[in-house]
VOZA-195091 format. One line per 5 residues: number of its first residue (from 1); their letters; for each residue x, y negated, z of C-alpha. Coordinates in nm, 3 decimals. Each point is the difference from the previous one (the first is absolute). Example, Ala and Ser with C-alpha at 12.3 -4.5 7.8 and 13.67 -1.06 7.14 Angstrom:
BEGIN
1 = AS = 1.230,0.450,0.780 | 0.137,-0.344,-0.066
This chain:
BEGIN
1 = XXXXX = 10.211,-6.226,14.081 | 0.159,-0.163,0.318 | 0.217,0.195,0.239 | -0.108,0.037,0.311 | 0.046,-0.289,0.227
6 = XXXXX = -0.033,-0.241,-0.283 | -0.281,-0.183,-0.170 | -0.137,0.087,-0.321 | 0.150,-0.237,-0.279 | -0.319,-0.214,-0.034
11 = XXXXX = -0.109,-0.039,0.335 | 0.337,-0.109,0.116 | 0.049,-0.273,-0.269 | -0.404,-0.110,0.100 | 0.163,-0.063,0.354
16 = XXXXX = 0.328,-0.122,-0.088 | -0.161,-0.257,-0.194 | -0.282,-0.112,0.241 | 0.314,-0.047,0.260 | 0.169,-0.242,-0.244
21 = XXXXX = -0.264,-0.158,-0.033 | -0.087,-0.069,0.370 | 0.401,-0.108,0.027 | -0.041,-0.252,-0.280 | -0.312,-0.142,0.154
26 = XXXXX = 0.169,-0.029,0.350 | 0.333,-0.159,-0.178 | -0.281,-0.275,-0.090 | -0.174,-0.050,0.255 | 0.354,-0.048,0.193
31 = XXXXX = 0.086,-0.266,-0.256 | -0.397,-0.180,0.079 | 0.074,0.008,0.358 | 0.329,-0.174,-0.021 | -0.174,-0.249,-0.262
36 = XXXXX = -0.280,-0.093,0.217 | 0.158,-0.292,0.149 | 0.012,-0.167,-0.381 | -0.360,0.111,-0.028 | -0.117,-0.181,0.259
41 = XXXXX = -0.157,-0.258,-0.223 | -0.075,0.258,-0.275 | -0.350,-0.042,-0.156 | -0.253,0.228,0.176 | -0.046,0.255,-0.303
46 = XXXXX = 0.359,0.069,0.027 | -0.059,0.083,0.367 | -0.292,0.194,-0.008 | 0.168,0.205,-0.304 | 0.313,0.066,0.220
51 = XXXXX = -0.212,0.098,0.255 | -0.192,0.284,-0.200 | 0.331,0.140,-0.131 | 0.161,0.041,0.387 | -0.373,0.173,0.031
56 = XXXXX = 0.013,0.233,-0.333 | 0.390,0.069,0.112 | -0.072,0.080,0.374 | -0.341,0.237,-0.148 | 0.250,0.174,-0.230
61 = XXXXX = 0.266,0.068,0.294 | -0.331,0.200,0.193 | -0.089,0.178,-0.298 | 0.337,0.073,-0.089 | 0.048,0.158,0.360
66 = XXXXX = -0.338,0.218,-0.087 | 0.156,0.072,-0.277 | 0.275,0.146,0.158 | -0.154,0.201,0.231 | -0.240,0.186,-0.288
71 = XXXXX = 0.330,0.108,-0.186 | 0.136,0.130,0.307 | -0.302,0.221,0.055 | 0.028,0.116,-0.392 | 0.365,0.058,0.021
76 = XXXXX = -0.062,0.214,0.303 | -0.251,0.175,-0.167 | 0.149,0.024,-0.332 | 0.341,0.140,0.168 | -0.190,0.214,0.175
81 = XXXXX = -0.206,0.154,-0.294 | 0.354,0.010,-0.206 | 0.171,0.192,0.326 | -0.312,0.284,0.021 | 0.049,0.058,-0.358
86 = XXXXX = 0.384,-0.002,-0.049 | 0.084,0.371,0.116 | -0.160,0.320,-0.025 | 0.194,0.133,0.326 | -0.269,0.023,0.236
91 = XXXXX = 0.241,-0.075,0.313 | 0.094,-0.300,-0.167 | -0.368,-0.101,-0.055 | -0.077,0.062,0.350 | 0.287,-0.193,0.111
96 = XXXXX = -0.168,-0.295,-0.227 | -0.307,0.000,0.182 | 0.150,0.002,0.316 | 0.203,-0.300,-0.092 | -0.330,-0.186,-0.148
101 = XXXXX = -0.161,0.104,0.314 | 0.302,-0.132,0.218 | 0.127,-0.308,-0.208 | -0.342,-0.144,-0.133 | -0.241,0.085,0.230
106 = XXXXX = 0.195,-0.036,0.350 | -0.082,0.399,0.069 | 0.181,0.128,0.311 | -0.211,0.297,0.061 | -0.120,0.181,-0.288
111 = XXXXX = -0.115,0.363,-0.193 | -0.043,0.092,-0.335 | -0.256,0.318,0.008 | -0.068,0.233,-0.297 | -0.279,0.258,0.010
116 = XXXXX = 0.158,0.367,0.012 | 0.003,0.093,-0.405 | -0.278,0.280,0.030 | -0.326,-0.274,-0.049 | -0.146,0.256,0.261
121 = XXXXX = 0.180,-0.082,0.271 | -0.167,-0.349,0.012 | -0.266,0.186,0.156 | 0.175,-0.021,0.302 | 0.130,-0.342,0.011
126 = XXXXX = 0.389,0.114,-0.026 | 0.260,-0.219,-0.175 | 0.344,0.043,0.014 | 0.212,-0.256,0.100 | 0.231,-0.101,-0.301
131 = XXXXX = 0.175,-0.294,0.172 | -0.014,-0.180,0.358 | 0.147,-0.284,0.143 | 0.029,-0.143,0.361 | -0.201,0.290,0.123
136 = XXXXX = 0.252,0.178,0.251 | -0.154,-0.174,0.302 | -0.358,0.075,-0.143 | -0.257,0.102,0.291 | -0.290,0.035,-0.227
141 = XXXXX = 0.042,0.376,-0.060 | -0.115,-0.055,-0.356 | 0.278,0.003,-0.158 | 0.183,0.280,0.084 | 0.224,0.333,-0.168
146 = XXXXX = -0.014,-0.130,-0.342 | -0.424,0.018,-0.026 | -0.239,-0.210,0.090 | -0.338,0.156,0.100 | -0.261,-0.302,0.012
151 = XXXXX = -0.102,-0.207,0.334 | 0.074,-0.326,-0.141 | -0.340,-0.138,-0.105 | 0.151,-0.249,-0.271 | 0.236,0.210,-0.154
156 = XXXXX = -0.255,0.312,-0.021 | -0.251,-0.235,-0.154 | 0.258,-0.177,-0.202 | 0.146,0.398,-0.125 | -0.388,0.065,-0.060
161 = XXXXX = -0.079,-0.263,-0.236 | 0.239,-0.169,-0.124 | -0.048,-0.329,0.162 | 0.279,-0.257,0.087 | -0.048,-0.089,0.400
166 = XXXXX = 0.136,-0.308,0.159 | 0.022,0.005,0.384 | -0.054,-0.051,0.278 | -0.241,0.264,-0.040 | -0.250,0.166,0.250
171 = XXXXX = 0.139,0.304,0.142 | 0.336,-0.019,-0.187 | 0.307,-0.074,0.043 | 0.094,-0.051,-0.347 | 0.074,-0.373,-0.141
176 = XXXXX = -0.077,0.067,-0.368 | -0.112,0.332,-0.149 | 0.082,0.042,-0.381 | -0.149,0.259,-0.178 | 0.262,0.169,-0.238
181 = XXXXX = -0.169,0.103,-0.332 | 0.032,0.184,-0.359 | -0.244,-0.028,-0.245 | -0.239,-0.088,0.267 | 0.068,0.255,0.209
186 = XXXXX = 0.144,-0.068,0.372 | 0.295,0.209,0.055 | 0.118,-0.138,0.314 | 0.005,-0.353,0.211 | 0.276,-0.263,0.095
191 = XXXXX = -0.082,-0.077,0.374 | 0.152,-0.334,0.121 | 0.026,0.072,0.413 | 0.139,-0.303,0.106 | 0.266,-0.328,-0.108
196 = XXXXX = 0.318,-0.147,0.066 | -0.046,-0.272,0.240 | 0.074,-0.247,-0.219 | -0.322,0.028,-0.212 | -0.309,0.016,0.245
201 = XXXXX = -0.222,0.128,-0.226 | -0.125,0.085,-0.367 | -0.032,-0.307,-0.180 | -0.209,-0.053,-0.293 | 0.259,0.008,-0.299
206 = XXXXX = 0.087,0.347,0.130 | -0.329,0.178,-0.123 | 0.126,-0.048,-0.346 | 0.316,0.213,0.117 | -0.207,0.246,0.155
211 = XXXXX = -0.212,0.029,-0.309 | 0.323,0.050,-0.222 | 0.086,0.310,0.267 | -0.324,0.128,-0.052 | 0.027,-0.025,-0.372
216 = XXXXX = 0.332,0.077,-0.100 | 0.160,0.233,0.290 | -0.209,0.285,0.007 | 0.051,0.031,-0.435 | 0.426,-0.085,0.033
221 = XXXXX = 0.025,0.282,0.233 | -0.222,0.220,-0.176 | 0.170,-0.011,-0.305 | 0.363,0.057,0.208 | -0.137,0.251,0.127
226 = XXXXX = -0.153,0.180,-0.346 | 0.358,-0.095,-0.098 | 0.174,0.146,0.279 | -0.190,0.349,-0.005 | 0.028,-0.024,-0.432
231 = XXXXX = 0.360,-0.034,0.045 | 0.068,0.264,0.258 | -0.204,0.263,-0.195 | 0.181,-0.097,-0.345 | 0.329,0.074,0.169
236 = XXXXX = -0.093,0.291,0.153 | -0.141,0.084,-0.359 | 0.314,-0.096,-0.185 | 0.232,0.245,0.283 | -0.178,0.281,-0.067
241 = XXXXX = -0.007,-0.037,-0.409 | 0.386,-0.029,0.083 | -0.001,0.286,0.192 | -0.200,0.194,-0.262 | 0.249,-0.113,-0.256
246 = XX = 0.279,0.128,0.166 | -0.125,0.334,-0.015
């Protein structure tokens, strides 16, 4: 497997390749350009076949630049799905989607909501807040003493059933509403509140970001989580078999 931040073995040599390529084909045409004066009187074959090879190279150099941009969207998500997964320290897993949320999708204002663990508190539309950003200057109300209570009509539908929402949205203030689930259940919601000003808005390419959030962020921090508790109790288990022991 790759580290993060790099490409995995057989994607990278596919592009490495495809660039050499593109160089060898602009080396030539270089060399046809500064020929052309000796093929002035060149039979017309040779011509036309010159002519569909600065074509082919020039439709290469687009598709290479497509190219490009497709393995920058799978490296993103790819380093992001390798990040969720690398720790079972649920700080540190909260800190990754915050940086996801910050460094992929242009987030300036977000929250990351979990229902309150009793399943009957959903009833009344509490979540606790597990991480905020941004949100000091927040006139909303909503979002307020750790909980949120409901009044956002995206994010309550969103938290209802498990639907990703993209803004803008009637009634909302939310850009992008991701529902956070385990085994199909919706624990919680990523709300997206607003960007930095250098990205003006969601663009396409990010839905399959949000969709990796949705998929993988609620289940990383789960299992931390499981972890965490399962750790705590097993120490807490192994002091007191010491303690017994010393008696």
């Amino acid at each position: 497997m790759a580290a993060p931040g790099q490409l995995p073995p057989r994607l990278g040599s596919a592009l490495d390749e495809l660039r050499a390529t593109l160089d060898r084909a602009a080396e030539l045409a270089k060399e046809i350009e500064g020929a052309k004066p000796q093929l002035v009187h060149a039979p017309s074959d040779l011509s036309a076949r010159l002519a569909d090879v600065e074509s082919d190279r020039e439709e290469l150099s687009n598709k290479l630049a497509e190219y490009e941009q497709q393995v920058g969207r799978l490296m993103n998500l790819y380093v992001a799905t390798y990040q969720l997964h690398a720790t079972l320290d649920p700080g540190e897993v909260q800190a990754t989607i915050a940086e996801i949320a910050i460094n992929l999708l242009g987030a300036e204002k977000f929250v990351l909501l979990f229902w309150k663990n009793d399943d009957k508190e959903k009833s009344s539309g509490e979540c606790e807040i597990a991480l905020s950003q941004g949100l000091e200057d927040d006139k909303s109300g909503l979002y307020t003493n750790g909980v949120y209570t409901g009044g956002d009509p995206a994010v309550d539908a969103t938290l209802a059933d498990g639907v990703l929402r993209i803004g803008p949205l009637d009634g909302s203030e939310a850009l992008a509403c991701v529902p956070l689930t385990v085994q199909g259940a919706t624990v919680g919601a990523l709300v997206i509140l607003s960007l930095f000003q250098h990205k003006d808005a969601l663009r396409p390419e990010d839905r399959d970001l949000l969709d990796l959030i949705a998929a993988h962020a609620a289940s990383a921090l789960f299992a931390a989580r499981v972890y965490s508790n399962t750790d705590r109790k097993l120490k807490t288990l192994e002091s007191l078999v010491a303690l017994v022991r010393r008696q």
